[in-house]
N, C-alpha and C positions, 0 to 999 in steps of 0.2 A: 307313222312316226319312225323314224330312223332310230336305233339302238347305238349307243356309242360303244365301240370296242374296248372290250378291257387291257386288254394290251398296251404297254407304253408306247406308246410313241418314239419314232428314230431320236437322238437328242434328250429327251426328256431325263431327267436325274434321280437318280433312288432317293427317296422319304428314308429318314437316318430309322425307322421302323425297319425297311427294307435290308440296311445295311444292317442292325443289329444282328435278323433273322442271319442272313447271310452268312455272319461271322460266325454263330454259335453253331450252324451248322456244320462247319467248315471245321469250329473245333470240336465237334464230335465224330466229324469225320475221322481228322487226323490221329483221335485218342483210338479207333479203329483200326487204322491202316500201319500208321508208326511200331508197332511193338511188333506187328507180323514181318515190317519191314529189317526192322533189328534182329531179331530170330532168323531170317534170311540170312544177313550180312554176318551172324555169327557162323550157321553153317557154313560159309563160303570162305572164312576168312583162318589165317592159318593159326597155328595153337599158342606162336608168341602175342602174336596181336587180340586174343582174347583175355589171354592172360594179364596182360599189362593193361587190359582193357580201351582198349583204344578203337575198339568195334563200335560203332554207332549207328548209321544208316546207310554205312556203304561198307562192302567186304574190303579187310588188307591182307598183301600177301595170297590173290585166290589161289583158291586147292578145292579139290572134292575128297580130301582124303575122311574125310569123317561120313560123305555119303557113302564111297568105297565100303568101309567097314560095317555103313548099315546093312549095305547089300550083299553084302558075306554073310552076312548072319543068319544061317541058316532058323534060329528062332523068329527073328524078326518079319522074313519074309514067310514065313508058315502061318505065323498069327494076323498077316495083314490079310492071306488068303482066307483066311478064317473069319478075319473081323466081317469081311466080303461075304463071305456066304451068308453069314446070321443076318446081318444089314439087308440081304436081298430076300432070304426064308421071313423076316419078319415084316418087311413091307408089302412082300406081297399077300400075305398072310392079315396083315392087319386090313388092309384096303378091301377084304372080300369080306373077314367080320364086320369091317365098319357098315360098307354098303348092305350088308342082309339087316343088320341092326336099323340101320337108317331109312331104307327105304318103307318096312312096315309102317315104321312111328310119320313116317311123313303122308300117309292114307288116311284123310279126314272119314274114311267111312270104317278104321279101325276101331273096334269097341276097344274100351279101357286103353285109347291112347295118349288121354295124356296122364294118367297114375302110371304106366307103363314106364314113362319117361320122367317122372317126377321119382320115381322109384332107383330107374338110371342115375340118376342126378346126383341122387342121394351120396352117392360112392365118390364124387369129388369133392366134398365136404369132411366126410368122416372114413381116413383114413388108419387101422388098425396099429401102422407101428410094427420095425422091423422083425421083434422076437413073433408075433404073431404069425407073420405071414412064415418066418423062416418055420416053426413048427408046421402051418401047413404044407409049406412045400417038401416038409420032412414026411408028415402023412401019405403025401400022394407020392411020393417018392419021384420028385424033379429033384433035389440037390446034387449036386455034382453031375450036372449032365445038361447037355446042350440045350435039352430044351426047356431048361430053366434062362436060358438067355434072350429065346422066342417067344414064348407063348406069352407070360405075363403081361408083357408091352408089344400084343399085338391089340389089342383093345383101349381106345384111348376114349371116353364119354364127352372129352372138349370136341375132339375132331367125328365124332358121330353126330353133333349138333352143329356144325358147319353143314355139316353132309346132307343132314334131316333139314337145315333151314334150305339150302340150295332146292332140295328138290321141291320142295314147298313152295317156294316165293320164285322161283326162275323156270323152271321147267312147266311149258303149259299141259294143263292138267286135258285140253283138247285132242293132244297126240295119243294118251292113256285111252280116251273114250273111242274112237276113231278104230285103236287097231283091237280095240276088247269087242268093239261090233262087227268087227273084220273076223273073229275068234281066233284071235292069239289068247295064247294062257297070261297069268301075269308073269311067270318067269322069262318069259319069251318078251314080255313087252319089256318088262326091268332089264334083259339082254341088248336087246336090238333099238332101245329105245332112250330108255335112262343112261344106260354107259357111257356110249356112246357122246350124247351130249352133254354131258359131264365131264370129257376128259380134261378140261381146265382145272375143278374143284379137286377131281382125283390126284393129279398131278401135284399139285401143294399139296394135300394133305401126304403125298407121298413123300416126299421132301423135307415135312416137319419127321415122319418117322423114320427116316434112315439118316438125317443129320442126329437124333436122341439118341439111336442104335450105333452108329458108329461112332461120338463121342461116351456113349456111356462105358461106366469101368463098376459103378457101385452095388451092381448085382451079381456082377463074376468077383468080386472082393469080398458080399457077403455069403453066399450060394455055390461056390464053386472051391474046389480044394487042386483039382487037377491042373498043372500049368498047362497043359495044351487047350486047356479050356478058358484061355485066357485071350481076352480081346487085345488088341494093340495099343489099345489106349490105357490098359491097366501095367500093359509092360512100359509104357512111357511113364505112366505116376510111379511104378514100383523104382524106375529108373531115376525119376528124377529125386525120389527123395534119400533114394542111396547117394550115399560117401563119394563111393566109386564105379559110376556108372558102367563104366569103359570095362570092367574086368565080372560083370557079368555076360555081357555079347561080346565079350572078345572066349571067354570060358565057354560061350554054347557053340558061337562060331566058330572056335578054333584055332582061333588068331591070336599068338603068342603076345604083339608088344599089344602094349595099351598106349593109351590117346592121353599125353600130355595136358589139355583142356578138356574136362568133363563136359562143360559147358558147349563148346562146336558140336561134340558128339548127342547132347540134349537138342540142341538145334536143329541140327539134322533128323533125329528121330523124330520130331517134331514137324518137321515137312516131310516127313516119309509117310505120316500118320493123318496130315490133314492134305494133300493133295489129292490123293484120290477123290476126296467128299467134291474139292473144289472141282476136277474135273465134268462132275456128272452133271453140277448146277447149268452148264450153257446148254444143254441138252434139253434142260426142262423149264428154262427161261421162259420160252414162248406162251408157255400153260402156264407158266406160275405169275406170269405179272396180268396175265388176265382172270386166273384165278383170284388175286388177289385185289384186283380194283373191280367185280363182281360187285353190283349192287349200286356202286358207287355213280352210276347214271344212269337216266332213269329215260327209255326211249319212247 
C-alpha cells in the first residue's frame, strides 16, 4: 500500500488553519525583529532626527558619530573585554561541573541515584532569597570579586538534566561495555567516548550559559561595589536609567562635548553590547539546531 505524502501539492491552497498559524507567527516574528531594527536605525541616525523623533525603521541623516564615542570610551571597551572573559571563565567552567555532575547520575548501576538527583532537584524549587545568599557570599568572602560573577552560575540543575537525560536515552550504553572490557578506566571512557558524542548537547547547553552570563547585570548590582568589576550590561542599565548618559562616557572617556540625543548614544551601546553574543551564535548553529531537535526522531 502506497503512503500518500504529506506534503501539499503544487497548486493546492492553505486551510484558513494554515493561514491563521502563518500570521501569528509572522506577528511574533516581527514583535522580535522590529524593536532590534529601531535601536539599529536609532544608532545610525543623527541627533536632530531622534530627537524630533522621526527614527522608526530606517536610519535619517546616517552618522556613526554615537558608535565613535562608544569606541573612545576607554570604560566601555575595558568592560566589554571583561564581560568576555567572565562569559568564557564561566562557560567553560560550567559545562565540566555540569558534565562530572551529570554523567554519575546518568549510571544505572549508581547506588543512591535517584535520591542523588531528587536531592539536586530539590534546589530548583526552593530557592533562599537574595539577603541569604548575600551573607553567604559575605561568609566565604566572594563579594566584590570576580569570582562572585563565575562560580555561582556555573552550576545550572535545569542543564544537568538535559545532560543526565542525553546520556541516558541517546548515547548507547554498548560503546561503555565494549571499551570497559577493552580496560579503559571510566574517565577515559567519559573522555574519549561520552564528549565526544555529545558535542551537539554540550554546545546548547553552552549557549544557554554564556547568552545568561553576558546579558546578566543582577549579581554585579548586588555583589559587587568595584566599577571595574562591572559587566557591560550593568554599565548599559546604569546608563540607561541616568538623566545624562552621554556625560558619564564622555567623563571616563575623555571626551569634552556631549551627545545631543541620549537616546543614539543608548542605541549604540546597545549594539555594542549585544553583537558580540550575536556573532558567536553562527559558529555554534550547526550543534545547537541538532542539539536541539535531539529526541525529536526516533530512528
Amino acid at each position: 500500500m502506497v503512503q500518500k505524502s504529506a506534503r501539499p501539492r503544487h497548486g493546492e491552497r492553505l486551510s484558513p488553519i494554515d493561514v491563521f498559524i502563518v500570521l501569528i507567527i509572522t506577528v511574533l516574528c516581527l514583535t522580535c525583529i522590529l524593536p532590534f531594527v529601531h535601536v539599529i536605525a536609532k544608532s545610525l541616525s543623527s541627533s536632530r532626527a531622534v530627537l524630533s523623533k522621526e527614527v522608526f525603521f530606517w536610519p535619517i541623516d546616517i552618522n556613526f558619530d554615537s558608535y565613535t564615542r562608544v569606541m573612545r570610551s576607554s570604560l566601555m571597551v575595558r568592560q566589554l573585554g571583561f564581560t568576555a572573559v567572565i562569559t568564557l571563565a564561566q562557560t567553560a567552567l560550567s559545562l565540566v561541573v555540569t558534565a562530572l555532575c551529570a554523567y554519575p547520575l546518568s549510571r544505572r548501576y549508581l547506588p543512591g541515584r535517584f535520591a542523588i538527583t531528587m536531592f539536586v532537584m530539590v534546589t530548583m524549587y526552593f530557592i533562599p532569597g537574595v539577603i541569604p545568599i548575600y551573607l553567604l557570599y559575605k561568609d566565604i568572602r566572594l563579594l566584590n570579586t570576580v569570582w562572585v560573577l563565575i562560580l555561582p552560575g556555573s552550576f545550572s540543575v535545569g542543564n544537568m538534566l538535559i545532560l543526565r537525560t542525553y546520556f541516558m536515552n541517546t548515547v548507547p550504553d554498548s560503546l561503555e561495555e565494549s571499551a570497559v572490557i577493552d580496560g579503559a578506566s571510566q574517565f577515559r571512557v567519559f573522555l574519549q567516548i561520552w564528549v565526544p558524542l555529545s558535542l551537539p548537547v554540550f554546545a546548547t547547553l553552552a549557549l544557554f550559559v554564556a547568552v545568561a552570563r553576558w546579558n546578566g547585570y543582577a549579581d554585579a548590582m548586588y555583589y559587587t561595589k568595584s566599577r571595574h568589576l562591572q559587566p557591560i550590561q550593568y554599565l548599559l542599565y546604569n546608563m540607561i536609567l541616568s538623566a545624562t548618559p552621554s556625560e558619564s562616557l564622555a567623563g571616563e572617556s575623555q571626551i569634552g562635548a556631549q551627545l545631543s540625543a541620549p537616546e543614539a548614544l543608548q542605541s549604540a551601546v546597545i549594539m555594542f553590547a549585544t553583537v558580540p553574543i550575536l556573532v558567536v551564535y553562527p559558529f555554534l548553529q550547526k550543534y545547537f539546531v541538532k542539539g536541539v531537535m535531539l529526541g525529536a526522531v526516533k530512528g
